[in-house]
Structure formats: C-alpha cells, structure tokens
N, C-alpha and C positions, 0 to 999 in steps of 0.2 A: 053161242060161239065157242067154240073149241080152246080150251088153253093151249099154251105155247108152253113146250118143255122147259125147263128151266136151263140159264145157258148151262151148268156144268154139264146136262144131261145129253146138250144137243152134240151129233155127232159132228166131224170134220168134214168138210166139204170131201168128196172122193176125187181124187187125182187124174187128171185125164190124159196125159204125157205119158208115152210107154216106157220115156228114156230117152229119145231118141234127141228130143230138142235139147234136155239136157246134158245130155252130151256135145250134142256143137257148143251151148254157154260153157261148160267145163274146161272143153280144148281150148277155144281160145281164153279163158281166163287163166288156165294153168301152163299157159306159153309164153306169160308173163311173168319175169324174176321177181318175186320174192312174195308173190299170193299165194295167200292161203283160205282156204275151204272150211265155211262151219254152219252148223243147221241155226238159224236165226228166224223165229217167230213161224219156225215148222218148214221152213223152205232152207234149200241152200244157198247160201253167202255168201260172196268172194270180199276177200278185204285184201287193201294194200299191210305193209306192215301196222299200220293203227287205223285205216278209216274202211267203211264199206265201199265199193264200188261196184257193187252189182250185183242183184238179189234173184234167184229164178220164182217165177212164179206160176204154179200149176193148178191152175182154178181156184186164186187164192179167192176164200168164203164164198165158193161157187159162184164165180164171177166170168168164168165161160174162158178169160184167156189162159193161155199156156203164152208166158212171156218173159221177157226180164226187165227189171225195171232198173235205169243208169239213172248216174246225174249230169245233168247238162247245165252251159255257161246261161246267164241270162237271157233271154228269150228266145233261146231256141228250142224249148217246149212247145211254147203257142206258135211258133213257125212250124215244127214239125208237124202239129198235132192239124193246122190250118192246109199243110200241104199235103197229107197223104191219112186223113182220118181212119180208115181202114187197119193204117196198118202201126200210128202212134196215137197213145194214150194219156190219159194224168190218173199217175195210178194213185189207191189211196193211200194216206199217211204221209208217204213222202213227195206226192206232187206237189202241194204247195211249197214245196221249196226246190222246186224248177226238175224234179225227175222226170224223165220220161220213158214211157210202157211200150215194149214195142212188141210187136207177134212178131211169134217167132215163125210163126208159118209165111210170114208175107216178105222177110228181107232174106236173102241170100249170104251166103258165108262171106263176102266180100263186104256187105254190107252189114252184117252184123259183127266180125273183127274188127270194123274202122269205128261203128260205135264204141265196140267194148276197149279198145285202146284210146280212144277219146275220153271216154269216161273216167280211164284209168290216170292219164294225163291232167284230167281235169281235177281230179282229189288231189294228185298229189302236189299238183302247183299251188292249191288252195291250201294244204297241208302247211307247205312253205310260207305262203303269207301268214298263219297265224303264226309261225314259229316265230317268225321276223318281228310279229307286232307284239308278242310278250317282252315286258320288262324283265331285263337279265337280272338277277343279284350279283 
C-alpha cells in the first residue's frame, strides 16, 4: 500500500472558480456599509465590523463546491438543505453551528443578495444580543 504524503507536503486543493462567482460574493458583500475583506483559512472573508458573515469557498479541500458559506437563524439550515439539496449544504467546521453552503452556480443574484444581506442582518443582531448580555463595569 502506498504511503500518503505527509500533510505539510500535500499540496492545496487547486481552485476551480475563474473569478467569476467571486465576484458576484464580492459585489454584493462590498454594498454593504462597513465590510470588510480578508483571506481567512485561504479563502476570502467578509466580516461585519468584528464578526464573519460570509466565507467564499472554491473547492475548499477539493470538495467539488464553488460556494459561500452564511450563517442562518435556527433551523433554517435543515429546512434549506431539506428543500432544495442541490443547491444548499452543511459545509464543514462551521455547519454545526446552523451555517449554510450554498452553490453558487444554482441561486441567482436576487437570490444570493437576499441571502447575503440576511446573513449580514443575522450577525449583527446576534452581535447585539451578546453586547446586551455582558455585564457593564
């Protein structure tokens, strides 16, 4: 049986996205006041002022999607993922904790903007509740 390279050795999954889907995640992430853009575990990240809200992903560990991965309210993961398998996912790391993967080849700009401002919406309301529940000095 063949060994398996050691992981430092193994190379990166190769990229399949020309550009193209990342640029529609870009526009509409960057049409939102006050995101910002930064390379996070090799892919690009958009974040509010302090949290993530939306991660691109281009065959992350050759995993076939070109996608982005949001966070959503309580179970509208397994509702998503129940109504339209095709085209949402539970991507890794951060599904368990209600993200969802969606192809970007299969939702439309109308329908990928309402994600990506839902999600945006949804950090930062959650944002608020923790500020709310920390004990002032």
């Amino acid at each position: 049986m063949p060994e398996k390279p050691p992981r430092s050795a193994a190379r990166p999954a190769p990229k399949q996205d020309g550009g193209k889907q990342l640029a529609r995640v870009r526009r509409f992430c960057g049409s939102i006041p006050g995101t910002t853009e930064k390379i996070s575990h090799g892919e690009p990240t958009f974040f509010t002022p302090k949290r993530v809200f939306a991660m691109f992903s281009n065959n992350h560990h050759a995993d076939g999607h070109i996608a982005v991965w949001l966070p959503a309210a309580p179970g509208v993961q397994e509702a998503l993922i129940e109504e339209a398998p095709e085209t949402y996912f539970r991507p890794p790391y951060v599904g368990v904790s209600g993200w969802i993967g969606v192809e970007l080849s299969k939702v439309d700009d109308d329908q990928l903007g309402a994600l990506i401002r839902e999600a945006f919406r949804f950090i930062g309301a959650k944002s608020s509740r923790s500020r709310r529940s920390k004990p002032r000095r």
